[in-house]
N, C-alpha and C positions, 0 to 999 in steps of 0.2 A: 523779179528782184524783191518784189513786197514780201512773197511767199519767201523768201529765203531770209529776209532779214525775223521776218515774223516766228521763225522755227528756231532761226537760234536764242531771240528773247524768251521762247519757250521752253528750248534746253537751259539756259543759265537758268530762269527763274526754279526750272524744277531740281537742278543739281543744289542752289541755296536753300528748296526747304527742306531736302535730302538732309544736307549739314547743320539741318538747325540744333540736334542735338547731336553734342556731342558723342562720338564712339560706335553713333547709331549702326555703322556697315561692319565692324568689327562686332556687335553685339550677339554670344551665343544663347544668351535669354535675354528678356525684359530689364532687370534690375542690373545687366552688365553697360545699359545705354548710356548710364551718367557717371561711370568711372572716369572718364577721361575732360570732366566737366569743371573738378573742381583742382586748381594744380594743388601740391603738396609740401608743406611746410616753404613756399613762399616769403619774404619777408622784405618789407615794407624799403623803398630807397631811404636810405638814410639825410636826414638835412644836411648840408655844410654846419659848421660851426660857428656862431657869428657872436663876437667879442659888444658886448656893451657899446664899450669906445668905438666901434663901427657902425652902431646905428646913428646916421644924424639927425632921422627925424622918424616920429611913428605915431598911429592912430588907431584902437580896439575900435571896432566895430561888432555888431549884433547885426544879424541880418535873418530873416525870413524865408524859407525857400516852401514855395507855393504850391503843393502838388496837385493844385489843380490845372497846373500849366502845363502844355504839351513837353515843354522843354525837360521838365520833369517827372513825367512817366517813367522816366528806367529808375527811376530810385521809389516810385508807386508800385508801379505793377511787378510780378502778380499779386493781385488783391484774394486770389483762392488759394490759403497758405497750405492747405491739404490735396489741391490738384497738382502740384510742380514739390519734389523733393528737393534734390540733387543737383538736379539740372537747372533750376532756375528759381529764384529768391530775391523778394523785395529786401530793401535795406531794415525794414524794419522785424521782417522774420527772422535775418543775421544778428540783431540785437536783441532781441527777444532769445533765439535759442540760447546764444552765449551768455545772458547773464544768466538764465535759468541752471547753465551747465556749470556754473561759478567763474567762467571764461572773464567775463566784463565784471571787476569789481571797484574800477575806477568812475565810479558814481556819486553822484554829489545832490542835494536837495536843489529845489527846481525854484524855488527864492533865493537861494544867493547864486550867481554866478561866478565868483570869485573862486572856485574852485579851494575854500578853507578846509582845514581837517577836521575842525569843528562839526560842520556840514555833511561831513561825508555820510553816505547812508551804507551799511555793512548790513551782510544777509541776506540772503535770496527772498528769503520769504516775506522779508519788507519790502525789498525793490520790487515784487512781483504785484504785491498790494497796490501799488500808486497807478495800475495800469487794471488792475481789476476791479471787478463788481465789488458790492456790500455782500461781507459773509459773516454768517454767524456759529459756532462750531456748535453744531448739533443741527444745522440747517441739512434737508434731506436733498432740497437743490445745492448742486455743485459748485463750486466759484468758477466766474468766466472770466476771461482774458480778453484785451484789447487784441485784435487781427490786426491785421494790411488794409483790411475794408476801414477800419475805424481813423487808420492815419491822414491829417488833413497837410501835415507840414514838418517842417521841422527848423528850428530855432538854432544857430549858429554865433559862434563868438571866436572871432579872429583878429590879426593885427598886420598891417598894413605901416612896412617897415622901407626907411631908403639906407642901403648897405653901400655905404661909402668907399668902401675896401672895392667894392666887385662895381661900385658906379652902375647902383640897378636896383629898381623896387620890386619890394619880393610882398609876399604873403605868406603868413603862418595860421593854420584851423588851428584854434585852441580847444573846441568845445564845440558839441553839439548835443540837443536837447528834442526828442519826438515829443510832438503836438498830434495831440490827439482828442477823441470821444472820453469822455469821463462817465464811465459803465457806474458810477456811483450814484450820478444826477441828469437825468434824462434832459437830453437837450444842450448840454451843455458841451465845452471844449477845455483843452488843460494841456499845458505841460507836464509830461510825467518826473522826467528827472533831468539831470543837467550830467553827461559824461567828460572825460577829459578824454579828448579825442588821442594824442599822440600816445596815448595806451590800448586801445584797438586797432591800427593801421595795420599790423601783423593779419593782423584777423578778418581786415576787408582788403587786402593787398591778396587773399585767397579766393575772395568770392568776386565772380566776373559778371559785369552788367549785360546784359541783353542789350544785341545792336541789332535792327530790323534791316539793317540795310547789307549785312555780311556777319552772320552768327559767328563764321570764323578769324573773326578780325576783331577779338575783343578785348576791351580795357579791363582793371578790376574797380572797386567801387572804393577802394584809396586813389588811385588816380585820377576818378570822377570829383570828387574833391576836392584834392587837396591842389586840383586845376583849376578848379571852376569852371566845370563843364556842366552848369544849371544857372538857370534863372532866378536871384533872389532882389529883396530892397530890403533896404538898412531903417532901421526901426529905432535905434539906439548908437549911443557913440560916446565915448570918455568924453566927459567934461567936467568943468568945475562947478557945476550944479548937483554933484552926486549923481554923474551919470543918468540924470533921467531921461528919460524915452521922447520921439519925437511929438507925441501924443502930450505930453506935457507940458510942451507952451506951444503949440497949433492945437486949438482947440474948438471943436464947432461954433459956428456963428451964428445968433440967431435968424432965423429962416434958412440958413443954407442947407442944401437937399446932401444927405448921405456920401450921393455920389458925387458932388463939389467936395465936400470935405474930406474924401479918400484921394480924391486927385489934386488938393492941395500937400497932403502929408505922401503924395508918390515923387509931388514935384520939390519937395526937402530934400528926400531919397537922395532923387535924382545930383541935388545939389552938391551934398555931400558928399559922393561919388565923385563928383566933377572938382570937388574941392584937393579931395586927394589924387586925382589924377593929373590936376593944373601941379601940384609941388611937382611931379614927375617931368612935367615936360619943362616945368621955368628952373627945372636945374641945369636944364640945357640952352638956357636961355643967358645965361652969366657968362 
């Protein structure tokens, strides 16, 4: 019985990594394997429409999504952007090619996040700067680019709404912003720029996440999102202080070690969270 149960965990496991890429049994060369990888002119589910007057209550939130967290490896890896074409792409090589290709031109400077027109950053060649080395034109070295390797996180700005009409809290991604290595200043980390998210979902509602546990059963990387299928904590949040950040007024104490003072500003987070999820349930409470 052992042998028989042991042979078919050995058949499923090998017909999953059979499927792991796409098209692969269908493939009459190499470069025909990732045709069936990425779908084509897909586009994004559309929001409902939601009237002013139906919001009764709402909170912007900034949140930080870790990617040093397991939870969030499908929006990391792959980290070797020249090993996987086609077939498989971190979230930040999706951004990267498109705004190179003029694809993503809803970009905005990485100090304000208010998404003003003021701010807006126009030009490939600027956006591509905030993410590259120091160059000099007549430099015989090349200018380099931030990879997948360089990406530590990525910085989000959303709004956490109760729709009266439909009696249900919803969420909207407004923005998000790759944190990364700053190739300028060794050592260092930065935010490159601040996107307005509801203007690429087209473009990630095409590119599908990596699932390790069923290649064939997969989401795209708008989905992953605009669900909240990753692990983040909330860093910032409107207020009447000018929105300053939690870092702002929780501030280290003296003698307390680093790692008191991260798990004091996890347990605001956390607070926070708890604050807009208690409106949710004490509407049900009346």
């Amino acid at each position: 019985m052992k042998k028989i149960l042991l042979s078919i965990l050995v058949i499923l496991l090998t017909v999953n990594h059979l499927f792991t890429q796409a098209n692969l049994l269908n493939a009459k060369k190499p470069s025909d394997i990732a045709n069936a990888t990425i779908s084509s002119d897909k586009q994004s589910i559309d929001y409902p429409e939601v009237e002013d007057s139906d919001i009764l209550w709402s909170k912007v939130v900034y949140e930080f999504i870790d990617l040093n967290e397991k939870l969030n490896f499908q929006l990391l890896f792959p980290v070797n952007d020249d090993q996987y074409t086609l077939t498989r792409k971190s979230l930040w090589k999706i951004i990267r090619e498109n705004v190179e290709n003029g694809t993503i031109n809803e970009v905005f400077d990485v100090r304000n996040d208010n998404f003003l027109e003021a701010n807006k950053i126009t030009g490939v060649d600027k956006i591509k700067d905030f993410y590259g080395s120091k160059y000099t034109p007549g430099d015989s070295r090349p200018q380099t680019y931030a990879s997948s390797s360089d990406i530590s996180g990525y910085k989000i700005k959303g709004v956490w709404f109760f729709d009266k009409k439909h009696s249900e809290m919803k969420y909207r991604l407004l923005g998000i912003q790759p944190f990364g290595r700053n190739l300028k200043e060794s050592g260092k980390e930065q935010g490159y720029f601040w996107i307005w998210y509801p203007s690429i979902r087209d473009i990630l509602s095409n590119q599908l996440v990596f699932n390790d546990k069923n290649n064939n059963n997969r989401i795209s990387f708008d989905d992953l999102l605009v669900n909240r299928r990753f692990s983040s904590y909330i860093y910032k949040y409107d207020n009447v202080y000018g929105d300053r950040t939690i870092r702002d007024y929780i501030r280290q104490r003296s003698g307390e070690s680093n790692r008191q003072y991260q798990l004091r500003l996890i347990m605001e987070s956390e607070r926070i969270k708890k604050e807009i999820l208690d409106f949710d349930v004490d509407m049900w409470g009346y």
